[in-house]
N, C-alpha and C positions, 0 to 999 in steps of 0.2 A: 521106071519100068512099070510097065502096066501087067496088072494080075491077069493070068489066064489059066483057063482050067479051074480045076479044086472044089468043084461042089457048090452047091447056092443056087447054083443058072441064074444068076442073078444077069443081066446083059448090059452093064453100067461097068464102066472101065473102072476100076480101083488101083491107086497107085500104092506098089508095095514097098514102104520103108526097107532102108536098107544104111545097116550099121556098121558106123566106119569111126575110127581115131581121128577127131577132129583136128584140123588144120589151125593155121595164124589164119586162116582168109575166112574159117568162118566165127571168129569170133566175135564179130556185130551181128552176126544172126543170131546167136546163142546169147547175145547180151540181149537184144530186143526181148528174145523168148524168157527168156528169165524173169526180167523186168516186167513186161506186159503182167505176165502172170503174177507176181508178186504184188502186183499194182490193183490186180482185179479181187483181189482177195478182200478187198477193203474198199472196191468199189462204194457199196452202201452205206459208208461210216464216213462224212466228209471230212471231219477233224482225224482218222484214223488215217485215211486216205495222206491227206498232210502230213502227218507224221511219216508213213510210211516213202512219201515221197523224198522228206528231209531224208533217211538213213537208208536209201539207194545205194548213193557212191559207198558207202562203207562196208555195206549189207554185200556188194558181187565187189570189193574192188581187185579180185585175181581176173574178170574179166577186163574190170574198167581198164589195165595196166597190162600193158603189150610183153613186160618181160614176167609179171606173177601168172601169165595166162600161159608162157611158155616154159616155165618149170614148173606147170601143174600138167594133171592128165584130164582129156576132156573126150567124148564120147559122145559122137550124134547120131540119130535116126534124120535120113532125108527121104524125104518122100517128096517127088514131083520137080525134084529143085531146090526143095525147101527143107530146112530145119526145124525137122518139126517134134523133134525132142531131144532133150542133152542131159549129161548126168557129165561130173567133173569133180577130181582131188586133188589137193593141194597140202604139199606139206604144213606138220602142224608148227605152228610158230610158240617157240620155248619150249616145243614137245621133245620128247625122246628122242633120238636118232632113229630115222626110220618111219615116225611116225607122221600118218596122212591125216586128212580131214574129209571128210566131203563137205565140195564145198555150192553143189549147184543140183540138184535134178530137176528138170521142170519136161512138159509137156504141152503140146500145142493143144486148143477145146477141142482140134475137130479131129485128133488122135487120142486124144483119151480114152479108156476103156481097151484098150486094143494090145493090152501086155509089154507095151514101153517103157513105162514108168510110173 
């Protein structure tokens, strides 16, 4: 949906996220987003970089796994079509009964700043 109205006159279409309980369909979107991001943090550090590449699968595996992703709760902003922010918990493993984790927030660069995440 495109922003209309609200101040700015700005005259450039802006699409307004919109927050919904994530689905099984979009869990490759929210896996890329996660990743990309967790990836970029370590851009500048090639051996960091590497490390951080090795402990991916470990680092999301309630995304990487079709059933830890559906007994978690996951939560996306789409803007345009796109996922372009997610936040998600997942029960805590040996924890108390009851007890969640979070286990994901991440944010796309070209929504940052913009009280998503």
């Amino acid at each position: 949906a495109a922003a209309g109205g609200g101040g700015g006159g700005g005259s450039a279409s802006v699409s307004v996220p919109v927050l919904r309980r994530a689905t099984a369909a979009d869990r490759r979107a929210i896996e890329r987003l996660v990743v990309s991001n967790h990836l970029s943090l370590s851009a500048d550090e090639p051996e960091e970089l590497e490390a951080q590449e090795r402990g991916v699968p470990a680092d999301f595996g309630v995304l990487r796994d079709a059933a830890s992703f559906a007994a978690s709760a996951h939560f996306v902003a789409e803007a345009g079509g796109e996922v372009v922010a997610s936040a998600g918990v997942a029960r805590a493993e040996g924890g108390e009964s009851g007890e969640w984790r979070l286990c994901s927030v991440s944010t796309a660069p070209s929504h940052r700043r913009r009280g998503l995440a």
